[in-house]
NUGUZA-510218 format. One record per residue (C-alpha): z negated, y negated, x negated; residue in one letter; residue number from 0. Coordinates in pm, 1 decimal, decimal comma. Example, Ala and Ser with C-alpha at 12.3 -4.5 7.8 and 13.67 -1.06 7.14 Angstrom:
BEGIN
{up: -780,0&north: 450,0&east: -1230,0&aa: a&i: 0} $
{up: -714,0&north: 106,0&east: -1367,0&aa: s&i: 1} $
This chain:
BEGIN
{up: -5832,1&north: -1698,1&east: 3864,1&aa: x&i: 0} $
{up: -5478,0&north: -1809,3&east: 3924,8&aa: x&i: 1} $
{up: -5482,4&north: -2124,3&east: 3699,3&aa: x&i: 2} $
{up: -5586,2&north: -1817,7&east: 3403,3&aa: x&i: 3} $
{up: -5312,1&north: -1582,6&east: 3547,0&aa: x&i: 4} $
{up: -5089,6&north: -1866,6&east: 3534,5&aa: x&i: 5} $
{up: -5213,2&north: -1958,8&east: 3159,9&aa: x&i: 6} $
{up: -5198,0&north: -1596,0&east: 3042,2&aa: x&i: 7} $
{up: -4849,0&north: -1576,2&east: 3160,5&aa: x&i: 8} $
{up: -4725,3&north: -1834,8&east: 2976,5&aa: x&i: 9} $
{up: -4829,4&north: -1748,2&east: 2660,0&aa: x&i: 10} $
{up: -4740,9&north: -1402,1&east: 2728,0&aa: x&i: 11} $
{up: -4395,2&north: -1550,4&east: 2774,5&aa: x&i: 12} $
{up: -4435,3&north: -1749,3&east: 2420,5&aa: x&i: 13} $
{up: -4507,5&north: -1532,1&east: 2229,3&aa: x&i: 14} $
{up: -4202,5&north: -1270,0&east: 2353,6&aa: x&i: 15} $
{up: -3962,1&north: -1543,7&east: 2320,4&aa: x&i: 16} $
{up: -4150,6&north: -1634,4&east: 1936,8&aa: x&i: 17} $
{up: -4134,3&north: -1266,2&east: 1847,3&aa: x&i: 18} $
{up: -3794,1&north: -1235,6&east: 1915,9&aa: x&i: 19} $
{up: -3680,7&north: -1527,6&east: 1760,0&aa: x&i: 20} $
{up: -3909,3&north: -1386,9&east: 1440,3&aa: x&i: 21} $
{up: -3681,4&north: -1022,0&east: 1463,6&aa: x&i: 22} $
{up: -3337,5&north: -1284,9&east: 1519,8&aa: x&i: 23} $
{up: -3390,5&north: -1456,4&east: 1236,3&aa: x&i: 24} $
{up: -3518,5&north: -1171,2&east: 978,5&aa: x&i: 25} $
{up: -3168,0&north: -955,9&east: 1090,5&aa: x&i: 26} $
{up: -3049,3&north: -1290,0&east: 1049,5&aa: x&i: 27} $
{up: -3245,6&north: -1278,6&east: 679,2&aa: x&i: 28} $
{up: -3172,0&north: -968,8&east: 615,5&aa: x&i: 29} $
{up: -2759,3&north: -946,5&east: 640,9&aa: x&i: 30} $
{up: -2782,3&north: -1277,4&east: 421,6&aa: x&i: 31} $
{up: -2967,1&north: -1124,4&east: 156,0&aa: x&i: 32} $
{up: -2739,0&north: -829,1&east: 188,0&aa: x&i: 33} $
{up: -2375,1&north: -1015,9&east: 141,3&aa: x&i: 34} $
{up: -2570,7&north: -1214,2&east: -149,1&aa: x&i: 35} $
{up: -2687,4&north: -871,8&east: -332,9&aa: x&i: 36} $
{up: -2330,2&north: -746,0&east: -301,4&aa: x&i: 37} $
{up: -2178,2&north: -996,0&east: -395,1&aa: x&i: 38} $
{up: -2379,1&north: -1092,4&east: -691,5&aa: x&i: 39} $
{up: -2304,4&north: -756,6&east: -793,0&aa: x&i: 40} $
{up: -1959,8&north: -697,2&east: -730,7&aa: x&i: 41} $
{up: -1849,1&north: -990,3&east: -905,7&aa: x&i: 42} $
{up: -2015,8&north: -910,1&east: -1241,0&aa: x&i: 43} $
{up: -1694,9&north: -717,4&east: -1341,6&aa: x&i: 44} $
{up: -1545,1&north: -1023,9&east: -1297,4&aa: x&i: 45} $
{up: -1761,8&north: -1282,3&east: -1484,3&aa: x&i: 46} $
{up: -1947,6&north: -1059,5&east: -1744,3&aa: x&i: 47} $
{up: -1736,8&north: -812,9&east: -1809,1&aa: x&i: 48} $
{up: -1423,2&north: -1025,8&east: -1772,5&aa: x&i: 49} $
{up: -1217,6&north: -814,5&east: -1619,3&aa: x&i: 50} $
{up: -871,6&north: -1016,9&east: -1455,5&aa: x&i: 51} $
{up: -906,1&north: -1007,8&east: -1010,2&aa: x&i: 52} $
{up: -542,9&north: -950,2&east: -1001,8&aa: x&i: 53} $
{up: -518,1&north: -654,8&east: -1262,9&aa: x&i: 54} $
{up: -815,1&north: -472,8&east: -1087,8&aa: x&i: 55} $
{up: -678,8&north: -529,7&east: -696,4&aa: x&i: 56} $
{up: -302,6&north: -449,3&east: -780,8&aa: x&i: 57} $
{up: -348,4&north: -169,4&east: -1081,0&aa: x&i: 58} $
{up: -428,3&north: 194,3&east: -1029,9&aa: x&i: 59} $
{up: -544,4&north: 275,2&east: -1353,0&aa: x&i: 60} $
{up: -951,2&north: 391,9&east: -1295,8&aa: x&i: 61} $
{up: -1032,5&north: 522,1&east: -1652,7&aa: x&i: 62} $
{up: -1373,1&north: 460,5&east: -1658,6&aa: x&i: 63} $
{up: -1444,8&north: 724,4&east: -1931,0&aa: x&i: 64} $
{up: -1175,9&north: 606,8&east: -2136,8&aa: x&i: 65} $
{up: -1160,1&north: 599,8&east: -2544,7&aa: x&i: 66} $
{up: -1230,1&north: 257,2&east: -2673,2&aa: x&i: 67} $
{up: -1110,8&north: 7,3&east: -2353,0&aa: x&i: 68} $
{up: -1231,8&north: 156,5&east: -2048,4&aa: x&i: 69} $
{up: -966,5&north: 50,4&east: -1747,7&aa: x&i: 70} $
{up: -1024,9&north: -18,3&east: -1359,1&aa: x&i: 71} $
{up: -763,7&north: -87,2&east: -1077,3&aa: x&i: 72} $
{up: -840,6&north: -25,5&east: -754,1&aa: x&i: 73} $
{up: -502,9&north: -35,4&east: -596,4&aa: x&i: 74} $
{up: -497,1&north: 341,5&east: -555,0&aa: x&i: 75} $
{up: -848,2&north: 304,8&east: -383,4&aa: x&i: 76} $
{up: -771,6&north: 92,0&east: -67,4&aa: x&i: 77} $
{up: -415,8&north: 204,4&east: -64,6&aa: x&i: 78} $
{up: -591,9&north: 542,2&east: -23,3&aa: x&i: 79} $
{up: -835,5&north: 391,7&east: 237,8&aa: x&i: 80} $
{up: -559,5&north: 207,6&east: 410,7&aa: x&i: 81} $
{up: -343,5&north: 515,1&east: 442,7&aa: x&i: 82} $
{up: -565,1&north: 764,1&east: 616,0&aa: x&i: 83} $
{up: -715,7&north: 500,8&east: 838,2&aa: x&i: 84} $
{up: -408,8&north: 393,2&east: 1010,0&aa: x&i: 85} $
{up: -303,4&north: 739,6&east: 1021,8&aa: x&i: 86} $
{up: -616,1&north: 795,1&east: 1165,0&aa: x&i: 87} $
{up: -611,1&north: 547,4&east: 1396,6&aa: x&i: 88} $
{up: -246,4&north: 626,8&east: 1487,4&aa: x&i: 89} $
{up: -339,9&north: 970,8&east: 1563,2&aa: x&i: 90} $
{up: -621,8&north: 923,8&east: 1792,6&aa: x&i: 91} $
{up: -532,3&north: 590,3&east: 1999,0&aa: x&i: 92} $
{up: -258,9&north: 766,4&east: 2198,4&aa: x&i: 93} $
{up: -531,4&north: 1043,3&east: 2294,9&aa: x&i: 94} $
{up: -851,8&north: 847,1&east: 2328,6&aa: x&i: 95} $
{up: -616,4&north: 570,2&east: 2606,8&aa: x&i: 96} $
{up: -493,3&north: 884,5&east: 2782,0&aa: x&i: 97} $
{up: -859,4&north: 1022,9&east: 2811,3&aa: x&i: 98} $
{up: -943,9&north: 668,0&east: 2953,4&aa: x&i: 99} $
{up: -716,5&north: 691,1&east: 3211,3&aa: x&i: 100} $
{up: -746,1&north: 1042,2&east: 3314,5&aa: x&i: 101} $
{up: -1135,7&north: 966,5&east: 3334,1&aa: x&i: 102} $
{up: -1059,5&north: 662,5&east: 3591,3&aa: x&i: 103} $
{up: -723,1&north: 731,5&east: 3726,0&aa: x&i: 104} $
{up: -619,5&north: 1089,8&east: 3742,4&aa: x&i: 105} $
{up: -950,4&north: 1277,1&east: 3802,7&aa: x&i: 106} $
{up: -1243,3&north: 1081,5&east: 3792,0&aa: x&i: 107} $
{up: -1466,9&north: 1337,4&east: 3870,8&aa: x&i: 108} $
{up: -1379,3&north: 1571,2&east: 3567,0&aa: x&i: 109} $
{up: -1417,7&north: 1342,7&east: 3347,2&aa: x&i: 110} $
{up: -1741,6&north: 1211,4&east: 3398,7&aa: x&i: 111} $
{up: -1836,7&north: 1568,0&east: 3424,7&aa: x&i: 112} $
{up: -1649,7&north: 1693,0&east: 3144,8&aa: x&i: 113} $
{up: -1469,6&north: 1437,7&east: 2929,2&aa: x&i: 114} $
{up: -1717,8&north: 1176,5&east: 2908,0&aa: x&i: 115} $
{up: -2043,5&north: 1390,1&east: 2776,4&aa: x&i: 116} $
{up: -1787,5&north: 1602,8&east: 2565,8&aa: x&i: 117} $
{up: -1679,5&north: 1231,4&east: 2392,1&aa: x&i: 118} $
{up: -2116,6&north: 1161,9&east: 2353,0&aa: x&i: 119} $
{up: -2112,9&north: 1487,9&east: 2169,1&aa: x&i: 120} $
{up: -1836,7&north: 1412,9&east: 1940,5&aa: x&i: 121} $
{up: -2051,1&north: 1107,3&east: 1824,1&aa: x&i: 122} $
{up: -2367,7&north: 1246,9&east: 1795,8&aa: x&i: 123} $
{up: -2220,5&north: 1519,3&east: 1524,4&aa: x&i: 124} $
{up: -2314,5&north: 1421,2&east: 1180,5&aa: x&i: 125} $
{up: -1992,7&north: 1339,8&east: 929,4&aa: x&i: 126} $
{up: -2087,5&north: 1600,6&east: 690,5&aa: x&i: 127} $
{up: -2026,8&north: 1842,1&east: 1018,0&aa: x&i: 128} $
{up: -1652,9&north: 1669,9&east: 1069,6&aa: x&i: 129} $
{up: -1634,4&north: 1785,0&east: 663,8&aa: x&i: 130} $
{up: -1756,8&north: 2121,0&east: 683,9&aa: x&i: 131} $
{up: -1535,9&north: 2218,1&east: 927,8&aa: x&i: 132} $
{up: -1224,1&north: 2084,5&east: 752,9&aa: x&i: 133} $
{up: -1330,6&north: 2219,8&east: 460,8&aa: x&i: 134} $
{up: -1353,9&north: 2614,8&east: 629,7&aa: x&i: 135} $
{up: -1077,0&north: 2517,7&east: 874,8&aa: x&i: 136} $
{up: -815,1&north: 2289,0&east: 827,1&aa: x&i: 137} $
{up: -785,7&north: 2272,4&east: 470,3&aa: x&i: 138} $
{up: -700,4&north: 2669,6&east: 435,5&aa: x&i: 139} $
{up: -453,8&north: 2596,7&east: 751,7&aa: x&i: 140} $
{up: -271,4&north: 2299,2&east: 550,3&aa: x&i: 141} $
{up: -273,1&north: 2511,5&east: 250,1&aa: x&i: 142} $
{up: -111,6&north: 2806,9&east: 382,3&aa: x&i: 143} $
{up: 168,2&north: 2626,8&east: 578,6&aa: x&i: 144} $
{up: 265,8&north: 2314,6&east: 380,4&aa: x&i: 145} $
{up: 116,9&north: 2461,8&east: 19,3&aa: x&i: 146} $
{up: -52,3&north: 2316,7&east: -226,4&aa: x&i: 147} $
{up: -473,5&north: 2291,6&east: -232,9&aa: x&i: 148} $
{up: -481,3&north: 2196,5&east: 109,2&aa: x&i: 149} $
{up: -687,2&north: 1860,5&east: 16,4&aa: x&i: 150} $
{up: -456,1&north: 1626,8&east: 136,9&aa: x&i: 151} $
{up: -405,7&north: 1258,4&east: 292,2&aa: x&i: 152} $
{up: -319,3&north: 1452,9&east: 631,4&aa: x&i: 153} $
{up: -617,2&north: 1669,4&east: 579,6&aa: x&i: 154} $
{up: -863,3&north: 1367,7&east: 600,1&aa: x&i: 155} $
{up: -594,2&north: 1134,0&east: 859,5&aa: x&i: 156} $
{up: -726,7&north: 1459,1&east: 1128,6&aa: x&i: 157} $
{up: -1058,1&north: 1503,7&east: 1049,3&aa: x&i: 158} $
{up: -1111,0&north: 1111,8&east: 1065,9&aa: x&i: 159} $
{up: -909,9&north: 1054,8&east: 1415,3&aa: x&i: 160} $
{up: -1199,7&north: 1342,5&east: 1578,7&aa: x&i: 161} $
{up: -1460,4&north: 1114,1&east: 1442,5&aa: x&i: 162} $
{up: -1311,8&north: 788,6&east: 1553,9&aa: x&i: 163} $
{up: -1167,0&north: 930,2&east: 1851,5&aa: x&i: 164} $
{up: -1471,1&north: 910,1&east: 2099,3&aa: x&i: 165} $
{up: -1540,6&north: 540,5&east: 1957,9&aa: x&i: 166} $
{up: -1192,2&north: 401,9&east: 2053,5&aa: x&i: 167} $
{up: -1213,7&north: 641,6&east: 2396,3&aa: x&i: 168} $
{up: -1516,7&north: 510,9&east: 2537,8&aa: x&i: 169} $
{up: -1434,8&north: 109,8&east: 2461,4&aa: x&i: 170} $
{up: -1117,3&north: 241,9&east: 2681,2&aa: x&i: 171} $
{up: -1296,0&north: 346,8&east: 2927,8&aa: x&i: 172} $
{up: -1513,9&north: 83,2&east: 2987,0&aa: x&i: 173} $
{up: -1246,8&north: -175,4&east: 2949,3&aa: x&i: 174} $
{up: -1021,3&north: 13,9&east: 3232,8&aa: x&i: 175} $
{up: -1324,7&north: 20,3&east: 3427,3&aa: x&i: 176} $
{up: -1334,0&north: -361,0&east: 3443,4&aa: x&i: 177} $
{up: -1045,4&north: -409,7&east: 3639,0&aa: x&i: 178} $
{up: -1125,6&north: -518,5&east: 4009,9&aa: x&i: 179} $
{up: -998,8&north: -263,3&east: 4238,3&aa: x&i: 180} $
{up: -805,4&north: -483,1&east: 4499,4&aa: x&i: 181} $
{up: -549,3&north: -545,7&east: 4197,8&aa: x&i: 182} $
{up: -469,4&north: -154,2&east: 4139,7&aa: x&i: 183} $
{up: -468,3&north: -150,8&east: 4575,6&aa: x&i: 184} $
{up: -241,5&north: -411,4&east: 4582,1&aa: x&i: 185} $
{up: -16,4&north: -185,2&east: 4304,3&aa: x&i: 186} $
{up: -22,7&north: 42,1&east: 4562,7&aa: x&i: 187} $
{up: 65,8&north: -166,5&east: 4906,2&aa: x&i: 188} $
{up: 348,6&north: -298,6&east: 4702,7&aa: x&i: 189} $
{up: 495,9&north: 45,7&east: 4693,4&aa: x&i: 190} $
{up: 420,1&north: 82,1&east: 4340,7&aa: x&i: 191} $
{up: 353,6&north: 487,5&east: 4193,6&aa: x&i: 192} $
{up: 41,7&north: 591,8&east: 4025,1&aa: x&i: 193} $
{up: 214,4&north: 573,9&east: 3722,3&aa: x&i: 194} $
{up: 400,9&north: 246,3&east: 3749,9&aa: x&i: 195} $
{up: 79,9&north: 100,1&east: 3871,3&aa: x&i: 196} $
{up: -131,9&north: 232,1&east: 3531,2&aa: x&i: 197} $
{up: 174,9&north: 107,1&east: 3331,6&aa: x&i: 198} $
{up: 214,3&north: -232,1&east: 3505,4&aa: x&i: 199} $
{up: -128,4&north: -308,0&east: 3634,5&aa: x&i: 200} $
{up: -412,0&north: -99,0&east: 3423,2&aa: x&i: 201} $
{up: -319,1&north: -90,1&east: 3084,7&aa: x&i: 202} $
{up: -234,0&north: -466,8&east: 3033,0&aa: x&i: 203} $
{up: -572,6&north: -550,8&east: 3230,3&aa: x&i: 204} $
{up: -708,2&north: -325,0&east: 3010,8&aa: x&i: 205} $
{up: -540,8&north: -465,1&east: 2661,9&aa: x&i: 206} $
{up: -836,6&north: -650,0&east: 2525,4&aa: x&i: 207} $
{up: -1075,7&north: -392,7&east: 2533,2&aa: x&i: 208} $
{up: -875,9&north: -108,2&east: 2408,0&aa: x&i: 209} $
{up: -764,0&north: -303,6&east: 2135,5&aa: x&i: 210} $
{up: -1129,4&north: -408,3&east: 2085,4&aa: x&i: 211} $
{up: -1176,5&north: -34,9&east: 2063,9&aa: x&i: 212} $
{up: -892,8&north: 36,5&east: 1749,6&aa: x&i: 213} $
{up: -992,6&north: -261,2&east: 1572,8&aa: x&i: 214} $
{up: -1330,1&north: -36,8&east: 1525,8&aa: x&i: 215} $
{up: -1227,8&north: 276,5&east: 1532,9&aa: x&i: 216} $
{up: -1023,6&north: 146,1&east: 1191,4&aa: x&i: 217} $
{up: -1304,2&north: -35,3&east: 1077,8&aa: x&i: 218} $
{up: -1509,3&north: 280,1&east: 1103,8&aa: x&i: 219} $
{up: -1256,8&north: 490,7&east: 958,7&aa: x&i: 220} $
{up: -1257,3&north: 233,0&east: 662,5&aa: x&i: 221} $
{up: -1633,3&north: 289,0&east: 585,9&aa: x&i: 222} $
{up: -1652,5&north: 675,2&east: 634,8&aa: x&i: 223} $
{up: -1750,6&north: 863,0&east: 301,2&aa: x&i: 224} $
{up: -1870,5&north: 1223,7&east: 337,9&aa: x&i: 225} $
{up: -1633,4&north: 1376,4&east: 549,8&aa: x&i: 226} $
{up: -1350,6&north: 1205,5&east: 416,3&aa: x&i: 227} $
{up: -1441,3&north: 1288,2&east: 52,6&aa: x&i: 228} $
{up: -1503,7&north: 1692,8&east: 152,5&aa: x&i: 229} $
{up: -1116,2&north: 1730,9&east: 252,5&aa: x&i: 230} $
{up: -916,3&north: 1476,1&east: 45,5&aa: x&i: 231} $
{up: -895,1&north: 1610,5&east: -321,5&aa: x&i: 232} $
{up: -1044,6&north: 1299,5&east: -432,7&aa: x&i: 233} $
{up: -735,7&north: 1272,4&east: -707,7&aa: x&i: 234} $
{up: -713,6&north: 888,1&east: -815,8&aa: x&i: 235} $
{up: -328,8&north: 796,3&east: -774,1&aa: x&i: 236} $
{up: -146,2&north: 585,0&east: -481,9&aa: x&i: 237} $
{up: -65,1&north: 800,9&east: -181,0&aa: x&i: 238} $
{up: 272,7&north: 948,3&east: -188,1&aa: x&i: 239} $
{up: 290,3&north: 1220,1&east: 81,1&aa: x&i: 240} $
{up: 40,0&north: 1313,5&east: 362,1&aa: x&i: 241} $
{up: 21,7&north: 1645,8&east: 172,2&aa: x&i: 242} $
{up: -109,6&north: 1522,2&east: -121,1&aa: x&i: 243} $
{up: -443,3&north: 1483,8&east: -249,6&aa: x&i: 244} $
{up: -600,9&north: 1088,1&east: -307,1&aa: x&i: 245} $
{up: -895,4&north: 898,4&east: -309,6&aa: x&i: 246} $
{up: -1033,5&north: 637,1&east: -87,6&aa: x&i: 247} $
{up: -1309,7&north: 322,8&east: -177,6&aa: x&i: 248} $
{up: -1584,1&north: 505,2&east: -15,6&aa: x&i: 249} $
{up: -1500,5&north: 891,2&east: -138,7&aa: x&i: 250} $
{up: -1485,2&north: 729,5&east: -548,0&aa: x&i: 251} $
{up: -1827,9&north: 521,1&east: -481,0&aa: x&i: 252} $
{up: -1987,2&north: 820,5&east: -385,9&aa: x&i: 253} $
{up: -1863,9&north: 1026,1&east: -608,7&aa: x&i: 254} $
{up: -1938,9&north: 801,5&east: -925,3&aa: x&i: 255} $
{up: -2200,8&north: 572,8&east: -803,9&aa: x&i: 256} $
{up: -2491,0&north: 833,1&east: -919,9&aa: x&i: 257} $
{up: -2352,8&north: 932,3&east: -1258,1&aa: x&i: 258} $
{up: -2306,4&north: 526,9&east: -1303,6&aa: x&i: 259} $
{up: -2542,7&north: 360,6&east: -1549,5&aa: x&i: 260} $
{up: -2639,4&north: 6,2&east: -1414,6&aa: x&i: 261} $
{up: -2499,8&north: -279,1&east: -1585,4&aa: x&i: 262} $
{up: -2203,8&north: -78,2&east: -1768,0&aa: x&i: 263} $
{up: -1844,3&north: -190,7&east: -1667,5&aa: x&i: 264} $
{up: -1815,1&north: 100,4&east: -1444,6&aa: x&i: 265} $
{up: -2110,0&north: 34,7&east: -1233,8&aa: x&i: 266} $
{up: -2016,3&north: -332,3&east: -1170,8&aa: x&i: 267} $
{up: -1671,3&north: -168,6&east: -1098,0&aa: x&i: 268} $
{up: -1789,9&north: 31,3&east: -792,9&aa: x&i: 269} $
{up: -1982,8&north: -244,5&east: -669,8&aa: x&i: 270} $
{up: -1674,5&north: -506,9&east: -678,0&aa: x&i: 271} $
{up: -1522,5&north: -169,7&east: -459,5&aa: x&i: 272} $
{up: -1857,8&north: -192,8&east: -256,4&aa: x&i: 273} $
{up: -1751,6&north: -586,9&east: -186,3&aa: x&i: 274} $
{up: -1391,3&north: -521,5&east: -99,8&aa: x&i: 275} $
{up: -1513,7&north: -259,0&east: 126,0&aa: x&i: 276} $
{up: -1761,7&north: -552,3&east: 290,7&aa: x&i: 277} $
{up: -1515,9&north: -783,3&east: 265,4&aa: x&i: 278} $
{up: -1263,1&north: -620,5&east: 509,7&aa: x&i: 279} $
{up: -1525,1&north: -521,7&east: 749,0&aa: x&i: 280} $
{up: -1608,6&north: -933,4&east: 812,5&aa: x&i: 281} $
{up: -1208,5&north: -924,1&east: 859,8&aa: x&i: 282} $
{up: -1245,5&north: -651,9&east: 1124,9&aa: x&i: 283} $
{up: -1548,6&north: -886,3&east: 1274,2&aa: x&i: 284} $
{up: -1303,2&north: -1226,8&east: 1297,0&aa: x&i: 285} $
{up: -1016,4&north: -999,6&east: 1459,9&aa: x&i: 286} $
{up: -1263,1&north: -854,8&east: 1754,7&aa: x&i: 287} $
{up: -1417,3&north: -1165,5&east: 1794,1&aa: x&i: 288} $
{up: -1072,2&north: -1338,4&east: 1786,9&aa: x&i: 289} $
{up: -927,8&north: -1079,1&east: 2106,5&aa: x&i: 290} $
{up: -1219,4&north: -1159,5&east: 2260,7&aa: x&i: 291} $
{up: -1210,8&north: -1496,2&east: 2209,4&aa: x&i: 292} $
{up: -815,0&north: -1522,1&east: 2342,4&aa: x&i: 293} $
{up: -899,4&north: -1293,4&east: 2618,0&aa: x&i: 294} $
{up: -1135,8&north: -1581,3&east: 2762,4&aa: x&i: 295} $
{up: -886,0&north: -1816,6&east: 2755,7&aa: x&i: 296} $
């Protein structure tokens, strides 16, 4: 009876550690095939169509339905992405490392009362939410006060820091929450003041992870559509002023990608957008992986 327990164990233990090595290498399969579909695509513009890589990364002209030559520059594009992400990012990172320390420092008890399930509800609200609302809200409010339509660069730079916000908060959090105690005690016995101690002793413990946390609350920002789309304008011209309408990669692929007929220039046009936008997310994966990796040292 044991010898059969024994034996049933160890192929019960086989055939978990054969499964999951089945599911490891089909999501290994899987993001493979993935990069090679993209790619394959977005290159077509390139090799069939033969459109010049420097004229479509550094020209804004996106004239799809042009007379005669149709013309495609994506400058304007991740320019446009670029823009509202840092501003994004810039926006919310001061707010989300405050919220981190309040939550472990100032009044622990609040905030995992309060501040933390109020940050789980900001993420569990779907991005066409996040639009709706600046569509009805802050739109009409940008409008009225700084004129114009209201679909602006600064219209989509707010509504994308709330949605990035609880993403670069939480990393915070946890990262803060890493640091032994007997270091922020000894702050202390040295004489040191709450504040000089989160200053001196808390944030730079803390450095890797909240940076961890706005290297992907931009790379998020990067590959948000919907709600971004709903407030910008969606106007195809380089950002000039946060009150001014624009375009980003994502908003112009979903707006076009439908009325796109496969194989035409303009369809292999939004997928070489589709690559960039790929592209720059692996960059986003070698800079987390490379705090990370200089952390450990």
């Amino acid at each position: 009876m044991e010898k059969r327990s024994f034996k049933e164990r160890l192929i019960n233990e086989y055939l978990g550690q054969g499964f999951a090595g089945v599911c490891g290498i089909l999501i290994i399969l899987i993001t493979i095939s993935i990069i090679i579909f993209i790619a394959s695509k977005g290159i077509r513009i390139f090799t069939a169509d033969g459109y010049s890589v420097t004229d479509f990364l550094f020209k804004s002209d996106w004239k799809p339905n042009k007379g005669g030559e149709p013309s495609f520059g994506a400058l304007a594009f991740i320019l446009g992405s670029t823009a509202v992400s840092i501003g994004a990012v810039i926006l919310s990172a001061p707010i989300a490392i405050a919220l981190a320390i309040f939550v472990n420092v100032i009044s622990s008890k609040f905030g995992k009362k309060i501040i933390k399930p109020s940050l789980e509800i900001l993420v569990g609200i779907p991005s066409v939410v996040y639009g709706w609302v600046g569509i009805s809200v802050l739109v009409p409010i940008i409008k009225n006060h700084f004129g114009g339509m209201g679909f602006s660069l600064l219209a989509g730079i707010i509504v994308l820091s709330l949605m990035i916000l609880p993403t670069i908060a939480t990393l915070s959090i946890d990262a803060i929450t890493t640091i032994p105690q007997d270091h922020i005690e000894a702050s202390y016995g040295l004489g040191a003041t709450r504040w000089q101690t989160i200053y001196k002793v808390i944030v730079p413990g803390a450095r890797t992870g909240i940076l961890t946390g706005v290297v992907l609350g931009i790379a998020r920002a990067f590959g948000e559509a919907l709600a971004v789309q709903m407030v910008i304008g969606n106007t195809v011209k380089i950002p000039d002023s946060l009150f001014g309408s624009m375009a980003t990669l994502t908003s112009i692929i979903t707006m076009e990608m439908a009325n796109s007929v496969g194989g035409t220039p303009e369809n292999d046009a939004l997928w070489t957008l589709a690559l960039i936008l790929l592209v720059i997310s692996f960059i986003f994966i070698v800079i987390v992986r490379m705090i990370e990796k200089r952390s450990a040292v």
